[in-house]
C-alpha positions in Angstrom: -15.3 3.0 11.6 -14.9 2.8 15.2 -12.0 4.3 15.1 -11.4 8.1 16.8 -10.8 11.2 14.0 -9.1 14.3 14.4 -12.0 16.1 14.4 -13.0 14.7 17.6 -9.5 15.8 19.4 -9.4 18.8 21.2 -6.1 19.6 19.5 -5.5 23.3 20.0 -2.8 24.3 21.8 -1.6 20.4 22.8 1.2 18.5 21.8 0.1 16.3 18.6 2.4 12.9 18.2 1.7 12.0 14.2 2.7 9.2 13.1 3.6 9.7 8.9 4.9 7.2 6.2 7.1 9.4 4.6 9.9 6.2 3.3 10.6 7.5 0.1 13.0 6.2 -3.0 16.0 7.8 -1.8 19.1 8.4 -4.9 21.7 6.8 -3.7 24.4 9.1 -4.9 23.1 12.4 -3.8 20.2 11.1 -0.9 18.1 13.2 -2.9 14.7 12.3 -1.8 13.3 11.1 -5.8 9.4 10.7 -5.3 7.0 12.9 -2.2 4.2 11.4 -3.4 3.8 10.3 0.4 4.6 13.8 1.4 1.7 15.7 -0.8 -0.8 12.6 0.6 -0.1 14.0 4.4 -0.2 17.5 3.6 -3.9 17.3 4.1 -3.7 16.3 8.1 -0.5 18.1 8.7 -2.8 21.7 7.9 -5.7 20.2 10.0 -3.4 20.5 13.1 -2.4 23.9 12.3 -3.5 24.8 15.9 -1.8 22.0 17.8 2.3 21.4 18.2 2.8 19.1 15.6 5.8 16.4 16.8 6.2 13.9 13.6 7.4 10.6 13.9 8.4 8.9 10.7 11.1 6.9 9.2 13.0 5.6 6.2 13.6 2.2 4.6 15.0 -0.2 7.6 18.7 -1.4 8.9 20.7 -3.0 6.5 19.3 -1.2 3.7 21.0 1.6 1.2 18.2 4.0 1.8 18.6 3.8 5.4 19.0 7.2 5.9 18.1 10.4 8.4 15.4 12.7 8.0 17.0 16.4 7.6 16.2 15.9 3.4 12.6 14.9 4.7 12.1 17.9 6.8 13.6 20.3 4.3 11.5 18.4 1.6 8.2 19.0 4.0 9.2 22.5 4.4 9.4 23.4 1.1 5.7 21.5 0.5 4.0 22.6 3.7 4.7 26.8 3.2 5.5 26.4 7.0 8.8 26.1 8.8 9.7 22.2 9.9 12.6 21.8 12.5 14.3 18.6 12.7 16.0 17.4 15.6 18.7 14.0 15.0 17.2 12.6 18.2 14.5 10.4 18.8 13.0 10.6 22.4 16.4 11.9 24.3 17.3 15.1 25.7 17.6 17.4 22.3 14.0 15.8 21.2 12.0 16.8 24.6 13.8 20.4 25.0 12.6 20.4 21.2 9.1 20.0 22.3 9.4 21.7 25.6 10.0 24.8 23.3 6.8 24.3 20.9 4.5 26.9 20.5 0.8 25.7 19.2 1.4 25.8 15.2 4.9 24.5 15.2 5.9 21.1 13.7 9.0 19.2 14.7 10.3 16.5 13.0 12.0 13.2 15.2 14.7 11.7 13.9 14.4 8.5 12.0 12.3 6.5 14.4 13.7 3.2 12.9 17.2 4.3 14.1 16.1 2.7 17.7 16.2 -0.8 17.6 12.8 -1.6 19.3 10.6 0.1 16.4 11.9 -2.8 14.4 10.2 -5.3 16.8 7.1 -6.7 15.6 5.6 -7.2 18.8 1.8 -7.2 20.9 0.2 -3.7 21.5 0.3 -4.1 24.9 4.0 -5.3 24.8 4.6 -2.5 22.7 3.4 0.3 25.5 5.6 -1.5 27.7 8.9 -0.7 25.2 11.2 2.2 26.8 10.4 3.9 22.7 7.0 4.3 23.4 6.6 4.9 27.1 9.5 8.0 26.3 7.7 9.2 23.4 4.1 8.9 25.3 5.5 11.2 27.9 6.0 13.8 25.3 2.5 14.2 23.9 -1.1 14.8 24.8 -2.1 13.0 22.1 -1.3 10.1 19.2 -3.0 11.0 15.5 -1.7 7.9 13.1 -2.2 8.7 9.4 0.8 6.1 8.0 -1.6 3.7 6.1 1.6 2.8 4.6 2.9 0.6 7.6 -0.7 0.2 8.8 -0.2 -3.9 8.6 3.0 -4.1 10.7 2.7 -4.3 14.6 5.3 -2.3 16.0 5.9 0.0 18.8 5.1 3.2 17.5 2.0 1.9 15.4 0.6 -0.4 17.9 2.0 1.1 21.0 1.5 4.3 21.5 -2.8 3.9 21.1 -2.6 2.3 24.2 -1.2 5.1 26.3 -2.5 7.9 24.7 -6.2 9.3 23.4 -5.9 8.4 19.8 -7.3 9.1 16.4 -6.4 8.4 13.0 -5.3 11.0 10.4 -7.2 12.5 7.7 -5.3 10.0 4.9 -5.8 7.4 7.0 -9.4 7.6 7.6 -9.8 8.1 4.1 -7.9 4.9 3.3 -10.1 3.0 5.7 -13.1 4.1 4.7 -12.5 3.4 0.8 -11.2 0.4 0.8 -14.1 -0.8 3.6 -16.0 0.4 0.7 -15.4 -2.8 -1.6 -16.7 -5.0 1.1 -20.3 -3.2 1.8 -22.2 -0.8 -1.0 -19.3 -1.4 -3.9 -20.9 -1.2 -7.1 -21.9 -4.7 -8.8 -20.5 -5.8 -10.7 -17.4 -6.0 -8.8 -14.6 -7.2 -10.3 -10.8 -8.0 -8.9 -7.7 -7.3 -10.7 -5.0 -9.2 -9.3 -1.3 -9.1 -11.1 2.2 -8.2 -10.4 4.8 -10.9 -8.9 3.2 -10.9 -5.2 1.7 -14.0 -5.9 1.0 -15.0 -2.3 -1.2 -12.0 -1.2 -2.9 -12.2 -4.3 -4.1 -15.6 -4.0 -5.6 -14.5 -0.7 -7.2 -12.2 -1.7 -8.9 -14.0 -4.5 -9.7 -16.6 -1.7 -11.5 -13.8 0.5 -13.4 -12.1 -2.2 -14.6 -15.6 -4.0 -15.9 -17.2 -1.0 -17.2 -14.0 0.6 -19.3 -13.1 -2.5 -17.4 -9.8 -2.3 -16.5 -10.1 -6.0 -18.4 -11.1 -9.0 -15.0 -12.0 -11.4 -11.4 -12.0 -10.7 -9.2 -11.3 -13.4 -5.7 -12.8 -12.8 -3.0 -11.3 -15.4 0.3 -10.8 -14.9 2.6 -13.8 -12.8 -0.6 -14.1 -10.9 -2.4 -15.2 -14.2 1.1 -17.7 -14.7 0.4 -19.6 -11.6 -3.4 -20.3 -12.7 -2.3 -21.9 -15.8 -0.5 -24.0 -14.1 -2.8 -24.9 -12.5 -5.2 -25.5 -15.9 -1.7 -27.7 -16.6 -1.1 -25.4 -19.2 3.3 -25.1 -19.7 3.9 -21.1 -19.8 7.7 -21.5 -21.4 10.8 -22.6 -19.5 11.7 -19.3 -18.2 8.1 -18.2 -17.0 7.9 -21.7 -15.0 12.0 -20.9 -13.6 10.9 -17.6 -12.6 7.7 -19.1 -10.3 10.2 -21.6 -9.0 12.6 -18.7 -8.4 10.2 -17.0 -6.3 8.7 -20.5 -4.1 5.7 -19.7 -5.7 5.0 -23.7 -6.7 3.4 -24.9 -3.9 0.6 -22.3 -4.7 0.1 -23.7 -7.7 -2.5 -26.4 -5.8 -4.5 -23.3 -4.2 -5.0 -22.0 -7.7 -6.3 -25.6 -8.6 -8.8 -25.4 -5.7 -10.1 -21.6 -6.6 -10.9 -22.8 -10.4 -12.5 -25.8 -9.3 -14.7 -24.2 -6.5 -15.1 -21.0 -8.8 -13.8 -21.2 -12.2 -16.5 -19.5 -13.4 -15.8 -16.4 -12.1 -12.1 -16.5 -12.5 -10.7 -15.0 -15.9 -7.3 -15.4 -17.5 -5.9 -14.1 -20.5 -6.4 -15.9 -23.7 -3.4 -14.9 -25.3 0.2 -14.0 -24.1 3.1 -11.8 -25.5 6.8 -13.2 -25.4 9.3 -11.9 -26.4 10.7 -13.3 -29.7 14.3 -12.1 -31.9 14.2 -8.6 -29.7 10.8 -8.2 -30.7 6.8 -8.9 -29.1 5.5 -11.9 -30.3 1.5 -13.2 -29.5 0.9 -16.9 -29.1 -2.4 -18.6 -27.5 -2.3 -19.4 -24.1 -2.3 -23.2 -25.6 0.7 -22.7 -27.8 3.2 -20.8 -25.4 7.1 -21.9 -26.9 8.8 -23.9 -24.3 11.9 -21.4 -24.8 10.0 -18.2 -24.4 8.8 -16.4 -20.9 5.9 -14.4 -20.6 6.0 -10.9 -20.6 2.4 -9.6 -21.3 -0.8 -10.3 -22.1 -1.9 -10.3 -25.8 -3.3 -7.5 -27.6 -6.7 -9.6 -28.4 -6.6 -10.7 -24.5 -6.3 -7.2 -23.5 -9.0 -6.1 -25.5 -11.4 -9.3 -23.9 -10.2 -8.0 -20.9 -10.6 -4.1 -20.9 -14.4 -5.1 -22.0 -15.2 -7.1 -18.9 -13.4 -4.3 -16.7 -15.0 -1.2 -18.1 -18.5 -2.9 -18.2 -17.6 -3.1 -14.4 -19.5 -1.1 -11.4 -16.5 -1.1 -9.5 -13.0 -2.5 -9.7 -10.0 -2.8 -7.3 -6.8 -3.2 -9.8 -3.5 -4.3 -7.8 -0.5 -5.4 -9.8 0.2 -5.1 -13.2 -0.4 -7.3 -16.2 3.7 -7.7 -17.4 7.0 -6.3 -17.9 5.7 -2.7 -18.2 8.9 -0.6 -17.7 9.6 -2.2 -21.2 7.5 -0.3 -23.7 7.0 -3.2 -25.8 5.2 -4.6 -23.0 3.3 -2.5 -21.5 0.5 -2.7 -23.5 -1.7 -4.8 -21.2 -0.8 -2.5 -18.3 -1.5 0.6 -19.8 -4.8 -0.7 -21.5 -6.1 -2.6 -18.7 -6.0 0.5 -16.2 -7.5 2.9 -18.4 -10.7 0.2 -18.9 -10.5 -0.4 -14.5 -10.8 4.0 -15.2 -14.2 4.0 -16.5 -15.9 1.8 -13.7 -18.3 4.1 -11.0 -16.0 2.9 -8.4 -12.2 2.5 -9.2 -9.6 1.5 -6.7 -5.9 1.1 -7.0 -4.0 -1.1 -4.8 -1.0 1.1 -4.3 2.8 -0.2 -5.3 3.8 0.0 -8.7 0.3 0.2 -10.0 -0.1 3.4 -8.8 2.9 4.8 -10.1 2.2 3.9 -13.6 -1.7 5.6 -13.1 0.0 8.9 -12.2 2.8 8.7 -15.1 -0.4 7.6 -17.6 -2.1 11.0 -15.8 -5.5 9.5 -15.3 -4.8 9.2 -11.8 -7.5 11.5 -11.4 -10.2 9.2 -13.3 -9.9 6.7 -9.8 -12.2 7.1 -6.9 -9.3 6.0 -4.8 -5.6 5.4 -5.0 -4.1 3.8 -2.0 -0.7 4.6 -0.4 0.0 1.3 0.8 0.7 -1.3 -1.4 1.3 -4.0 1.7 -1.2 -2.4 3.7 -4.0 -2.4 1.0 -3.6 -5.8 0.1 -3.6 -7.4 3.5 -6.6 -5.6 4.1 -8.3 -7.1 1.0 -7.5 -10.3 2.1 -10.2 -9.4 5.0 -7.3 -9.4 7.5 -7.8 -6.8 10.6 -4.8 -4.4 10.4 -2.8 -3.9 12.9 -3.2 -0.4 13.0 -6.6 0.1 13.2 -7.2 -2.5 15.4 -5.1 -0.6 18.2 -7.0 2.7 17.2 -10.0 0.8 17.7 -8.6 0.0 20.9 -7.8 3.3 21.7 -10.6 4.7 21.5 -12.6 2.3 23.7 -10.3 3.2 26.2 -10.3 6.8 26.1 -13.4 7.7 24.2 
């Protein structure tokens, strides 16, 4: 990576800007803060700086949204987790926020206030147009240096993210380098067989990223389950039931049926689809061929003898990336094909889960310690599977060239 590290910041004593991803489900009644999963993953970088004045900039959700909220549950959440006292200031980059930091003393931390609350963070903008916003040229003036470890919004260009690299000596946080590094991991040394779980309703990204890792030779199979896996048989001509095909429409996910046609035709081979589905039929799971789908029915899973096919190919595997799941897991009838197909993806010598919902059912299964890696970024992770230079890392990339 040429990106800069902490390590390589002469952070003692200086004034830290770190940029976190703590946007968390929020419950809307209470504002109780209902997952820190985010917060335990930046723990790590936040106790590397112990010696430096920590000043965090982070946000939650965006405008318009119910979980558009301040950050005083954040801090107090981050208190509690860190064993160290976290101040929070409701101001971004005005007076209250710089006597805040003019105050510091090395081994402080001080939390902004919701850094989407000024309107320019929500620009998706040029790095260089981004040092130019009044946001990052205030909040520049406040620090010696810029430590990014929010993977999370990694793929979006804006201010803070992009920005502040170019006007301050930059590195990237410990979860971020570690998220970087991983996933870089699948492209040069992964294990072979490699093989690429793609599932879930994003149907989009996930046909890029079959694209990229086809062509590129990076994997040997793709396994398409899930809508993903819907699309494909489509594409075969295959009908998938009335409400499976509405659902696709619902989501403008048609016109990708024709990419899907071009992937099996340039490399069928080393694209696998379920052979059987489960619907659901009189309030109950029902298994049909993927030949013999009722027009009335809508898939909700793979099928047990699929699953099985399946879980061999995956834990036969040297390493897999899994991102999206196979069907309707929350319902426990169909959840089969998530649950089994993960704990196959488990055994491989290099496991990687794309982030999203996928991760959340590895840590309710508890075998999220039986994955090499686990990313935090579900958009993040995806775009950069699709062999796309994030936004991020490109300006720490930049940063350091600048300032060494």
């Amino acid at each position: 990576m040429e990106i800069g590290t902490i390590a390589s910041l002469p952070c003692e004593d200086r004034t830290v800007l770190l940029r976190l991803d703590l946007n968390s489900p929020i419950d809307p009644g209470t504002g109780a803060i209902l997952d820190d999963k985010r917060f335990r993953e930046h723990l790590p970088t936040i106790r590397a700086l112990e010696r430096a004045k920590v000043v965090i900039l982070t946000h939650q959700s965006r405008p318009g949204k119910k979980d558009y909220t301040p950050l005083a549950a954040h801090a107090t959440k981050l208190e509690a987790m860190l064993g160290r006292p976290v101040r929070y200031v409701e101001d971004v980059f005005g007076a209250c926020a710089r006597d805040a930091v003019a105050g510091m003393a090395s081994g402080d931390v001080l939390m902004l206030e919701n850094v989407r609350f000024n309107a320019e963070e929500n620009l998706t903008v040029t790095p260089g147009d981004a040092a130019k916003t009044i946001l990052v040229r205030r909040l520049a003036a406040l620090g010696d240096f810029f430590v990014n470890d929010a993977f999370g919004t990694a793929h979006r260009s804006q201010p803070t993210v992009v920005g502040l690299p170019m006007l301050l000596r930059s590195a990237a946080g410990l979860l971020m380098e570690r998220e970087v590094s991983q996933l870089s991991r699948v492209f040069t040394g992964a294990p072979r067989p490699v093989v690429v779980v793609l599932g879930g309703t994003k149907v989009d990204d996930s046909i890029d990223v079959a694209r990229h890792v086809l062509e590129n030779g990076v994997a040997d199979t793709v396994v398409a389950i899930g809508v993903v896996a819907n699309v494909f048989y489509l594409a075969q001509g295959r009908s998938i039931g009335g409400p499976s095909r509405a659902l696709i429409e619902q989501l403008k996910y048609l016109p990708l049926v024709e990419t899907a046609r071009e992937l099996l035709a340039a490399h069928g081979d080393r694209i696998v689809l379920p052979s059987t589905v489960a619907v659901r039929e009189d309030g109950a799971r029902a298994e049909y061929p993927v030949d013999r789908i009722p027009a009335d029915a809508q898939v909700m899973d793979a099928g047990a003898s699929a699953v099985a096919e399946l879980a061999s190919v995956l834990s036969s595997a040297g390493t897999v990336v899994f991102n999206g799941p196979a069907g309707v897991f929350e319902d426990p009838a169909f959840a089969l094909g998530t649950h089994e197909l993960l704990k196959a993806a488990a055994e491989a010598d290099f496991s990687v889960i794309g982030g999203g919902h996928t991760a959340a059912v590895v840590e309710k299964l508890g075998i999220d310690g039986r994955f090499t890696h686990i990313s935090t970024g579900g958009g993040a992770c995806i775009e950069f599977l699709t062999g796309k230079t994030l936004p991020a890392v490109a300006a720490l990339e930049r940063s350091k060239q600048a300032f060494g």
